[in-house]
N, C-alpha and C positions, 0 to 999 in steps of 0.2 A: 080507043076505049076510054071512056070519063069515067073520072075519080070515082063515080058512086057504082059504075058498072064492074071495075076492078075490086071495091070492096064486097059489092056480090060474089064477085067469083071468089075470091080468096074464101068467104065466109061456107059456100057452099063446096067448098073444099077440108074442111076444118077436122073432117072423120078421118083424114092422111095422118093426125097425130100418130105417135108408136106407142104411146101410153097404152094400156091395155084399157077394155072398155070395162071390164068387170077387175075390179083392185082387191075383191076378196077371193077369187078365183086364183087369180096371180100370189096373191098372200099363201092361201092351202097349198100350193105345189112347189111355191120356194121354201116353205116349210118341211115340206113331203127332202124335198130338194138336198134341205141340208142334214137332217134327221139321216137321211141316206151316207152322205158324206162321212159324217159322226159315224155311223156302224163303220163303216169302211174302215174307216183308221183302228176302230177301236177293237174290230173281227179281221185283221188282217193277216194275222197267222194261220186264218181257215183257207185262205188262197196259194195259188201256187206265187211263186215270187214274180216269172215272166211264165208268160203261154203263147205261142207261135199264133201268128195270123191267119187263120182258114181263109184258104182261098177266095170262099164265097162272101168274108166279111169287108178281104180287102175290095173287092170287087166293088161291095156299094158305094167304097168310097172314092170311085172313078166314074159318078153318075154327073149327067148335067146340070149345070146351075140350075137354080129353081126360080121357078117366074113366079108358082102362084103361093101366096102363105100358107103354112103347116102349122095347125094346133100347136101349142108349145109343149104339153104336157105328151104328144107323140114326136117333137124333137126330141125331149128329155129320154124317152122312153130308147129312142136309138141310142143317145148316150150310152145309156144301160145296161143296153144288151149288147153294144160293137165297140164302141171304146173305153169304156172302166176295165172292161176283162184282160184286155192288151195293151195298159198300160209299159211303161219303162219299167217300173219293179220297185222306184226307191224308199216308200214308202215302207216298202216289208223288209222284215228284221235281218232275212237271208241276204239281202244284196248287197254286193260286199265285191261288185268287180269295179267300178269308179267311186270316184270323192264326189259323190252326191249326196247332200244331205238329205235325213228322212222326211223335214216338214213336221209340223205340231197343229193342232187344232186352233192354239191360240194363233197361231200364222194365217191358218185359213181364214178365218173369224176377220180377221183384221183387213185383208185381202177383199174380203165382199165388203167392206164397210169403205175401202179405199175407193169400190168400181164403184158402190152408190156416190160418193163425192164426184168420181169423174176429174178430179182434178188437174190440168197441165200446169207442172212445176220447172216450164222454162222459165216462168217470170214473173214479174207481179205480185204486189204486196196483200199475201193471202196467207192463213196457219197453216197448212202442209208445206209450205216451203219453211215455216220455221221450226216444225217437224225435225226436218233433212238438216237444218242448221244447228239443231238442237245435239245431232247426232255428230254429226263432224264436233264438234265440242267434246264430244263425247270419248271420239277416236283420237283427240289431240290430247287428251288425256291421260287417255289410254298407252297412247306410244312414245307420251314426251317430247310433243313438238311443241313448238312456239304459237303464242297465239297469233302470229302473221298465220298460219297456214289454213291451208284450203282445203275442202273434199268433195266430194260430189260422188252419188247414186249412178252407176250403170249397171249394165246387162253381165257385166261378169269380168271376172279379172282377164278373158282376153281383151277387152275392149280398153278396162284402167291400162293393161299395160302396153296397148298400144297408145294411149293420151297421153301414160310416162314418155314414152319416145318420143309423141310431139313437143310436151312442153322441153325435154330435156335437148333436142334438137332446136327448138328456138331460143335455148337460154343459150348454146354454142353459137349460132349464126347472127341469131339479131331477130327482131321482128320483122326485117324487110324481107325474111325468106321467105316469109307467107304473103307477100306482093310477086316479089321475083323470082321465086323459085330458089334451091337450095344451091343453085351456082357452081362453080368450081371449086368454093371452097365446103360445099355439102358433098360434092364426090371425093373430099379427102376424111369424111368424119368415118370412123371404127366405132365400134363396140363391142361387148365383150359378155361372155356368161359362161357356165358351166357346161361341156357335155349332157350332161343330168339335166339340163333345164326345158319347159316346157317350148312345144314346136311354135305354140305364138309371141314368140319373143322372137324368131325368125321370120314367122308373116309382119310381124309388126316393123321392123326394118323393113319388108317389101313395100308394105304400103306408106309409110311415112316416105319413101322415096330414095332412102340412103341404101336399096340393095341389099339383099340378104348374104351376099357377098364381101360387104362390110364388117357383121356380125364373126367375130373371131369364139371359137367353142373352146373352152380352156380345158385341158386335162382334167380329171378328178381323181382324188387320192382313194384309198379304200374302204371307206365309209363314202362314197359318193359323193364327196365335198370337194366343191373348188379348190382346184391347186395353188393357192395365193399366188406361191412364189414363180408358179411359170407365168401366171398373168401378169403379175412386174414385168418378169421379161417381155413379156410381148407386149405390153403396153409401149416397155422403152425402145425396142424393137421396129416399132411403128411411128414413133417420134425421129427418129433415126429416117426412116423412110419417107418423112416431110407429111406422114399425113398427122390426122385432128382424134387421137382417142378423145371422145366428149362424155360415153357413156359403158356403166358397169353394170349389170341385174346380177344380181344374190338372189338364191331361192332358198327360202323358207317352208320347209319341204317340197322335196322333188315328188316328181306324176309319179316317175318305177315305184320309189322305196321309200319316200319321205326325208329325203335328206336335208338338213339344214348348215347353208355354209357358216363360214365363219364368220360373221356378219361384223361381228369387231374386229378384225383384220380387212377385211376389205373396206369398211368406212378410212378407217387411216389411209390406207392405201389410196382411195379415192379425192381425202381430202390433199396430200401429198402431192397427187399426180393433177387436182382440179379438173374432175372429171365429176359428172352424175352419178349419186349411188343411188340405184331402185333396186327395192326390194322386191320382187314376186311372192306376195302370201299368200296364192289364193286361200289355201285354208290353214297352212302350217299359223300365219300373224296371230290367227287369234288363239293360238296355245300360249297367250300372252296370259290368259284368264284363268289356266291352271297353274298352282303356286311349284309345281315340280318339271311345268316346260320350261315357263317362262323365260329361268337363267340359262336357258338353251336359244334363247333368241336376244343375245344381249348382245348392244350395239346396232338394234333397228330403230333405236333412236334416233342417232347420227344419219339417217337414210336422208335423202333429198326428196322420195317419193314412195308409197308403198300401196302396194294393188291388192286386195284381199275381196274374197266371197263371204256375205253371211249364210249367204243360202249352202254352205257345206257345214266344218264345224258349229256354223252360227243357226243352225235345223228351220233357220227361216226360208219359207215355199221361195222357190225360183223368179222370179230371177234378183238378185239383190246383191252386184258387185261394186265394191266401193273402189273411190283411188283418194289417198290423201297427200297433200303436196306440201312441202315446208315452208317453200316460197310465194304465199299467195296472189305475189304483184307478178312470180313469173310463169303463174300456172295462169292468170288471166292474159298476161301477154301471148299467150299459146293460140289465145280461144276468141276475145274479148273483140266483135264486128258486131261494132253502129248500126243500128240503121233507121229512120225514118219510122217504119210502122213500130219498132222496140224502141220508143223513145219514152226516156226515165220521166217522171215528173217527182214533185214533191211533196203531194199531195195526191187521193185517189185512188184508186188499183193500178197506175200505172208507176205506184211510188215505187218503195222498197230496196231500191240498188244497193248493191250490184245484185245480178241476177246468175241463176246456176248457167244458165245459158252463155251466159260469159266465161267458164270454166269449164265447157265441153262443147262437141258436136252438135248436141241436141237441142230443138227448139220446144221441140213435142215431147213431152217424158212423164209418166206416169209418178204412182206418189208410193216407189217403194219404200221410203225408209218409212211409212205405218206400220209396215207388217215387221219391221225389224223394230220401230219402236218401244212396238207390242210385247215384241221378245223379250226384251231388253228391259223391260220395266216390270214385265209379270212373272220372269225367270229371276232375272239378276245376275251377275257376273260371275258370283261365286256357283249358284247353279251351275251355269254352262261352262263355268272354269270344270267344274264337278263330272259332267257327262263327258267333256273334252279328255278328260284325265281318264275316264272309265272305258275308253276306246284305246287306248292306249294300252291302258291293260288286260284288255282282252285279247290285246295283238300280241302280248306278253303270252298270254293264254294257249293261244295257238301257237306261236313258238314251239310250246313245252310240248306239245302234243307233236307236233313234226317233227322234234329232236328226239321223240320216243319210239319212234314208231320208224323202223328198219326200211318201209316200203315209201319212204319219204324223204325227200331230201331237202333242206334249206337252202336258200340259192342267194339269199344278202342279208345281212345285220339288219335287226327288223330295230329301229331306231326312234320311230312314230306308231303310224297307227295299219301301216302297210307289212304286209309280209308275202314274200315271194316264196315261194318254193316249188318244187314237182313231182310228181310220181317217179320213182326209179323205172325204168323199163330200156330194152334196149335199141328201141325208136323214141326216144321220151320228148322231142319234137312233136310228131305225130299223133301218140298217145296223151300225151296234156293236152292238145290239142283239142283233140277229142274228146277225154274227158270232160273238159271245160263245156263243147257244145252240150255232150249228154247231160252234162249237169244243167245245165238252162232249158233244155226241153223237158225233162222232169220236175223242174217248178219249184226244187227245193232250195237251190241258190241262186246266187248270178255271182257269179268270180269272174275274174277278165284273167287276159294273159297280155304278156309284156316280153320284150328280150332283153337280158343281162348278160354282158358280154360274149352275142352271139348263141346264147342257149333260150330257149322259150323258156319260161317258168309260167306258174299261175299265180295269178296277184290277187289277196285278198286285201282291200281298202274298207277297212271296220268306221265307218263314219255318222251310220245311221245310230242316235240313241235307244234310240227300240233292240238294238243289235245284243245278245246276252249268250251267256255260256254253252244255252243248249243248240242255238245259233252254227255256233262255232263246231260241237261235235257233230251237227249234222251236216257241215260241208266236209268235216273230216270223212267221215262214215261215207259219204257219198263220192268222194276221191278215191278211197280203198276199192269200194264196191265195183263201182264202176273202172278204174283202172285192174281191178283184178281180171274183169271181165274182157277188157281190150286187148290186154297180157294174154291171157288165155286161148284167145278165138282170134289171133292174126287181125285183128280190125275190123272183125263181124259187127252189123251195126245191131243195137241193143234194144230190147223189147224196154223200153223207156216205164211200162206199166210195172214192171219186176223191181222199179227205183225203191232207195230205200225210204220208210215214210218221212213226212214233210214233218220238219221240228216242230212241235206244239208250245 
């Protein structure tokens, strides 16, 4: 084929673009699009919190790829009707069973303005990577670290705090371990964390390589806090035993009940023994921003690494987990592979170095820190220090009400923004159980459950800002009702219509 025959074809090809052919048509229905969105958040207490999946909606979503194009405004329209309805829930005020944050309009807003950039921020000297740069500034600020240190944007604190494990694994072995493999002296390295601590600080030892088996769980005293003093011991214990303690995690509140260890004690302890202190925030770190956590997080200063989410306390949309590193020559040593096509220059888009891509996994990465930008600049610190604080005291709130109330029992020190408790009953296993389902199929909460020393309780995690007083009586009211009823009828299952009404 000749050159002028090839630019025929390409030219009579040219209708393949994906641009739309009509840009006012496309304009009215992104408009329609977000107009929709806005009621959503802003009429969200006319919905139930979660609503079960009719059989026939999951069903469409097990049809065949589609070959031929679908109008867009009947794409949209399936959104509408099969997926908005059955969403996760965390948007609405009732949901209160994990540490998921609610999301803000300004998050969303910032979110579409991110997908129109399109921007990959593994590299290259472009302003959304100095966005992201702007904010690590921000967070080294924030927690009092050196301006040596590093941060970078991931998918969520399991992901930062499996990169804590890499970098803190290559600061113990050397950079060669990520040539040769972690060797004989990577099957002698330990580490250490709380009973309380989340289960991906366990996968994170699997897949870094060092074994989950590695991973020593230390006792917790009665507030759910690391036992300092058995971890000395078995720190020294394991030194004795000729292997390599390299690494500690502190949590800054625990998944159960919000615990926060002692984080000035175990940085000592850590700097002492020369070992890595990582903190796990996902969402406890940024109770840094309210002035009556804060001196509850003293001594994450001293950390060597800390993993935190905005997307929970920080109410920015999903997904937006940070990790900040002390060391930033040895968080690049962790990460930082040459190569040919990522070659720096000094001039031109291929300037800029060093690159985030030198500081993580990732080549391809979206430009979350906009939407936390956004937060961050339009709320302010003291705001979200503000909302941070007001979750707290609603967990206060509920407290009072389950210490008042004979048919309820408290089950741990409600310490954050978590409280555990259960229905009295003489199955109460079963029966919160239960409860807990009836209460999610009646659309008026979403509570989770958890095990506290072998007993089930129900966990409410007050995390959403939208979350408010009458909130909170309507999960009460809906525990009573509905464990009255479980109480009563042996385990009969419940006309879910008889629920009591959804909080206004």
């Amino acid at each position: 084929m000749t050159v002028l025959q090839r630019q025929q074809s390409l030219q009579s090809g040219s209708s393949e673009s994906l641009d739309p052919q009509n840009w006012d048509e496309v304009r009215a229905l992104g408009h329609r699009m977000l107009d929709d969105m806005l009621d959503y958040a802003a009429n969200i207490r006319e919905r139930p919190v979660w609503s079960p999946i009719p059989d026939d909606v999951r069903a469409r979503f097990r049809a065949a790829l589609p070959g031929a194009p679908t109008a867009l405004d009947e794409v949209y329209r399936e959104f509408a009707d099969f997926i908005l309805p059955y969403a996760t829930g965390n948007v609405h005020p009732g949901f209160m069973g994990w540490v998921h944050g609610g999301g803000t309009a300004v998050g969303m807003l910032a979110e579409m303005l991110a997908a129109g950039l399109n921007a990959n921020l593994g590299g290259r000297d472009h302003m959304p990577i100095e966005v992201e740069r702007q904010i690590v500034e921000w967070m080294r600020s924030m927690f009092g670290f050196p301006a040596g240190a590093s941060g970078i944007f991931v998918t969520g604190t399991s992901m930062a705090n499996l990169m804590a494990v890499l970098v803190a694994r290559t600061a113990a072995l050397g950079s060669s371990a990520r040539q040769c493999g972690i060797g004989h002296q990577g099957t002698l390295l330990t580490a250490y964390t709380s009973k309380a601590a989340h289960g991906c600080i366990t996968k994170a030892m699997d897949i870094a390589g060092c074994g989950s088996n590695a991973l020593r769980n230390i006792a917790v005293d009665r507030d759910h806090r690391i036992d300092v003093a058995a971890l000395r011991v078995q720190i020294v214990r394991d030194r004795e035993a000729g292997l390599a303690p390299f690494l500690v995690v502190g949590s800054a509140g625990t998944v159960d009940i919000g615990a926060i260890d002692d984080l000035a004690a175990l940085g000592e302890l850590c700097r002492e023994q020369n070992v890595w202190f990582h903190v796990d925030g996902a969402y406890g770190a940024l109770g840094i921003l309210a002035p009556a956590l804060a001196p509850r997080l003293a001594g994450i200063e001293n950390a060597d690494s800390i993993a935190l989410d905005f997307h929970k306390w920080g109410q920015v949309p999903y997904d937006a987990g940070f990790l900040l590193v002390r060391d930033g020559h040895r968080h690049r040593d962790a990460f930082a592979a040459p190569a040919a096509y990522l070659r720096r220059e000094t001039r031109g888009l291929a300037a800029g170095s060093s690159w985030p891509c030198d500081i993580g996994p990732d080549l391809s990465r979206c430009f979350r820190a906009l939407k936390t930008w956004f937060t961050l600049k339009t709320y302010g610190t003291e705001k979200l220090g503000a909302v941070i604080a007001r979750t707290c005291a609603l967990a206060g709130y509920l407290e009072a009400r389950i210490l008042a109330e004979p048919r309820l029992e408290l089950m741990a020190p409600v310490q954050l923004n978590i409280v555990c408790f259960r229905y009295r009953a003489t199955e109460p296993c079963k029966i919160n159980r239960d409860i807990v389902a009836d209460i999610h199929e009646s659309g008026i909460a979403a509570p989770s459950t958890t095990v506290l020393d072998g007993r089930l309780a129900i966990r409410a995690a007050i995390v959403n800002h939208r979350t408010d007083v009458c909130d909170i009586d309507a999960l009460i009211a809906a525990v009573l009702e509905f464990g009255d009823r479980r109480a009563g009828s042996s385990g009969d299952v419940l006309d879910i219509r008889e629920s009591p009404p959804l909080a206004m």
